[in-house]
C-alpha positions in Angstrom: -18.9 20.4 22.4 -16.7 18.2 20.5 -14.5 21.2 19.4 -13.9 22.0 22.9 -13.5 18.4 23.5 -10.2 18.3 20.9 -8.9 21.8 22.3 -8.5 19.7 25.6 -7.2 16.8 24.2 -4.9 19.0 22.2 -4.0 20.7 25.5 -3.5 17.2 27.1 -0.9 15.6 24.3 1.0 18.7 24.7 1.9 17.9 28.0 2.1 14.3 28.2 4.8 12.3 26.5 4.2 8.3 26.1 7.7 7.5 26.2 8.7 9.2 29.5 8.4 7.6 32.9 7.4 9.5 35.9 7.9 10.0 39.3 4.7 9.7 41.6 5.2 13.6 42.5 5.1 14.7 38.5 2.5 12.2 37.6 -0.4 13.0 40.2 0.6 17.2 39.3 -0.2 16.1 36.0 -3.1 14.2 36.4 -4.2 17.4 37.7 -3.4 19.6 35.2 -5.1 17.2 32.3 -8.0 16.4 33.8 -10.7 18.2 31.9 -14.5 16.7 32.5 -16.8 18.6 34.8 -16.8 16.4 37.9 -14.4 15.2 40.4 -13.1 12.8 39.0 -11.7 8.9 40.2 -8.2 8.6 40.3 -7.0 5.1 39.6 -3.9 3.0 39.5 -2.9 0.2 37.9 -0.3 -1.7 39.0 1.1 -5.0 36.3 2.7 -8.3 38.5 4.7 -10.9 36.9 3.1 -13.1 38.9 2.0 -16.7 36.8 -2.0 -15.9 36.8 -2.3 -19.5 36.0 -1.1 -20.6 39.7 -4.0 -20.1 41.8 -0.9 -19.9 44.5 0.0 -16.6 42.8 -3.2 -14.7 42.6 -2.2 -11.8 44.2 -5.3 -10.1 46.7 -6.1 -8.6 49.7 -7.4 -5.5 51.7 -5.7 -1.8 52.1 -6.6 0.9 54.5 -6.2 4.2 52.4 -5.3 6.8 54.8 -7.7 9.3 53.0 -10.0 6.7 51.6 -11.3 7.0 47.7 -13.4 10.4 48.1 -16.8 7.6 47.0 -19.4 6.3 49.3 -19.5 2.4 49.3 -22.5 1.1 49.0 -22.6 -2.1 51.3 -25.1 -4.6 51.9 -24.8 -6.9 55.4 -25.9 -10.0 55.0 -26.3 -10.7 58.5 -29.1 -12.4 61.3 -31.3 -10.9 62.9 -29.4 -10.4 65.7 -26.9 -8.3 63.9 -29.0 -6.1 62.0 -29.6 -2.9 64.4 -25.7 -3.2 64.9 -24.7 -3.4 61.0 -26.7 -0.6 60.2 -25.3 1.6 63.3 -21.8 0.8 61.6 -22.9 2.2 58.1 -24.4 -0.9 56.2 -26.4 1.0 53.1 -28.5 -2.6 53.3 -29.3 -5.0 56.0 -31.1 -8.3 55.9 -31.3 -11.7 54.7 -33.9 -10.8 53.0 -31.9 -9.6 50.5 -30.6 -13.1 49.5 -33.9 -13.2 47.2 -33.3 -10.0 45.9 -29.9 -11.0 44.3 -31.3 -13.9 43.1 -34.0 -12.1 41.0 -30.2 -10.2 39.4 -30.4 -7.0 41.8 -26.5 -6.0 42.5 -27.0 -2.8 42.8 -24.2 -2.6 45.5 -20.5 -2.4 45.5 -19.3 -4.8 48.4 -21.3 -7.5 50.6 -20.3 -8.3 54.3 -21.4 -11.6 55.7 -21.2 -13.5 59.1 -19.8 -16.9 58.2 -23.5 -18.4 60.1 -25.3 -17.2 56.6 -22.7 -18.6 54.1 -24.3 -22.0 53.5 -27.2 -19.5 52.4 -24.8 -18.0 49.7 -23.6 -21.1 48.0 -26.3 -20.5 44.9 -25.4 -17.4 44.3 -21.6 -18.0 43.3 -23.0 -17.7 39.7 -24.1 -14.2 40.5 -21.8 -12.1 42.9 -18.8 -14.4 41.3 -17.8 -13.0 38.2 -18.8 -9.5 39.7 -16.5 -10.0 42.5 -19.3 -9.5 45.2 -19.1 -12.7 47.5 -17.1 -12.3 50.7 -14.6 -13.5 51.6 -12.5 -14.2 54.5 -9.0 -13.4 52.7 -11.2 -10.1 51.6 -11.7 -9.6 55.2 -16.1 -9.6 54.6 -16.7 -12.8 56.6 -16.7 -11.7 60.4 -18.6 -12.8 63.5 -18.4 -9.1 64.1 -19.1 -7.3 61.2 -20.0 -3.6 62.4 -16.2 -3.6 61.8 -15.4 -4.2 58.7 -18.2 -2.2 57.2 -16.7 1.0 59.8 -13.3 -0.4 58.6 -15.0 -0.4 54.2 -16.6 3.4 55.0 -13.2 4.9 56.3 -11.5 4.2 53.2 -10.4 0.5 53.8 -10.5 -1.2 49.9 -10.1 -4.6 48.0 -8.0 -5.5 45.7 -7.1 -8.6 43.3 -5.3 -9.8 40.1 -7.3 -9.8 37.3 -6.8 -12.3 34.4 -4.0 -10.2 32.9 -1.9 -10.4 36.2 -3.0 -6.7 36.9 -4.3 -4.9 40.1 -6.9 -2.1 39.2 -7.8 0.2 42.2 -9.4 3.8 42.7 -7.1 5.7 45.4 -8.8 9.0 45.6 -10.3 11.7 43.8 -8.6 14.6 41.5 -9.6 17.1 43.9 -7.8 15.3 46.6 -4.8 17.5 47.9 -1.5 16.3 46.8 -0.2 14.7 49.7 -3.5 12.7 50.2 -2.9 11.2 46.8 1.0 10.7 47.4 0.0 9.0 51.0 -2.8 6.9 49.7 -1.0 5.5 46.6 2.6 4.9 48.5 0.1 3.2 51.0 -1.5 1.0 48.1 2.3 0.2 46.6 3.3 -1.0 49.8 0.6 -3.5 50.8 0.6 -4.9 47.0 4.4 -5.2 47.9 3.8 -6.7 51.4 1.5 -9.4 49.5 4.2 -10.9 47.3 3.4 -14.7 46.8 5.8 -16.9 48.8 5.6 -19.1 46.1 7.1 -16.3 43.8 9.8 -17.2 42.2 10.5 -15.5 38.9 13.9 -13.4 38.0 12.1 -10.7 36.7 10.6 -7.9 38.5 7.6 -8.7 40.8 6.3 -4.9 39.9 6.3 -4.9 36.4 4.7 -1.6 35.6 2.3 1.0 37.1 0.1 3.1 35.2 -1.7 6.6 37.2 -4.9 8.0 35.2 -7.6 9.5 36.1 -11.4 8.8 34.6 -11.3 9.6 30.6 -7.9 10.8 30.8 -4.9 9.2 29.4 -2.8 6.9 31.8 0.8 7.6 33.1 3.8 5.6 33.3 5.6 6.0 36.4 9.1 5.7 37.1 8.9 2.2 39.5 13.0 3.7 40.7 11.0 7.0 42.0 9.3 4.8 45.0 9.2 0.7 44.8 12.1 -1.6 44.8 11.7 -3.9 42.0 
């Protein structure tokens, strides 16, 4: 196994060069062509801001509509009343209830995003400590608090995602899957740049490039610079 393993890898530094920059259409043909575990696999992007992390005025966040979505099934929990159950789970809610307020606060998080009517957010305030760091409490800039929220779980299901700086000024998102077709890829990432673009600070105001860098990979392979010329304007 690990023989086979460093035949691949062999196969992979081969073909990849750590000094070149390139354009979106080389990179996801590559990611392609080194991809080597046996299932299909995440492709993710990460995209480096100059932004000043330490001006909460800066954090850079907000929601993208993937035209293809990420090829994975969100797991989504609607922490709604009773009133909005039957219509959460008709939307595609993988967990309904309030119910499930107790749950979390035994340490069960077994879910990727939580969609909330702002009625049951006084309920939520002890568990900041919990779906906090794990980025799991809605929010409205998130676009999870809603008085109707059958549509943003429809909305989460289609392919809509979240994003955010982390502490290193850097916005880590999946945007598909290897075995996507190559213009699904090209659409969903140009989609991605755009809205990270549209989502500048106003408060912004640094000579160097806003876009610093952007990095393609896929999971276990090794990432890719790309040429930020090829598509944004820095």
């Amino acid at each position: 196994m690990s023989k086979k393993l460093t035949k691949n890898k062999k196969k992979i530094l081969d073909k990849i060069s750590s000094k070149k920059k390139y354009s979106l259409e080389e990179a996801i043909l590559l990611i392609k062509e080194i991809d080597f575990v046996k299932f299909d696999a995440s492709v993710d992007i990460s995209v480096h801001l100059g932004v000043n992390i330490r001006l909460p005025n800066q954090m850079v966040r907000g929601t993208v509509s993937l035209p293809h979505g990420t090829g994975k099934n969100i797991c989504i929990l609607a922490l709604v009343p009773k009133d909005k159950e039957s219509e959460a789970k008709e939307a595609g809610a993988d967990y309904v209830g309030l119910n499930y307020i107790e749950k979390i606060k035994s340490g069960w998080t077994d879910i990727d995003i939580i969609v909330a009517t702002p009625s049951v957010m006084n309920q939520l305030g002890t568990l900041g400590k919990i779906l906090g760091p794990k980025g799991l409490m809605p929010n409205p800039k998130m676009e999870t608090i809603s008085v109707n929220p059958e549509k943003p779980i429809r909305e989460i299901k289609s392919g809509k995602i979240t994003f955010k700086t982390d502490r290193y000024g850097i916005v880590h998102a999946s945007i598909g899957r290897v075995s996507f077709l190559h213009q699904y890829l090209l659409e969903n990432i140009k989609e991605f740049i755009k809205t990270i673009i549209r989502n500048k600070p106003s408060t912004y105001k640094s000579k160097g490039s806003y876009i610093k860098s952007i990095y393609l990979s896929s999971t276990m392979s090794y990432g890719l610079a790309l040429d930020l010329k090829s598509f944004v304007n820095k």
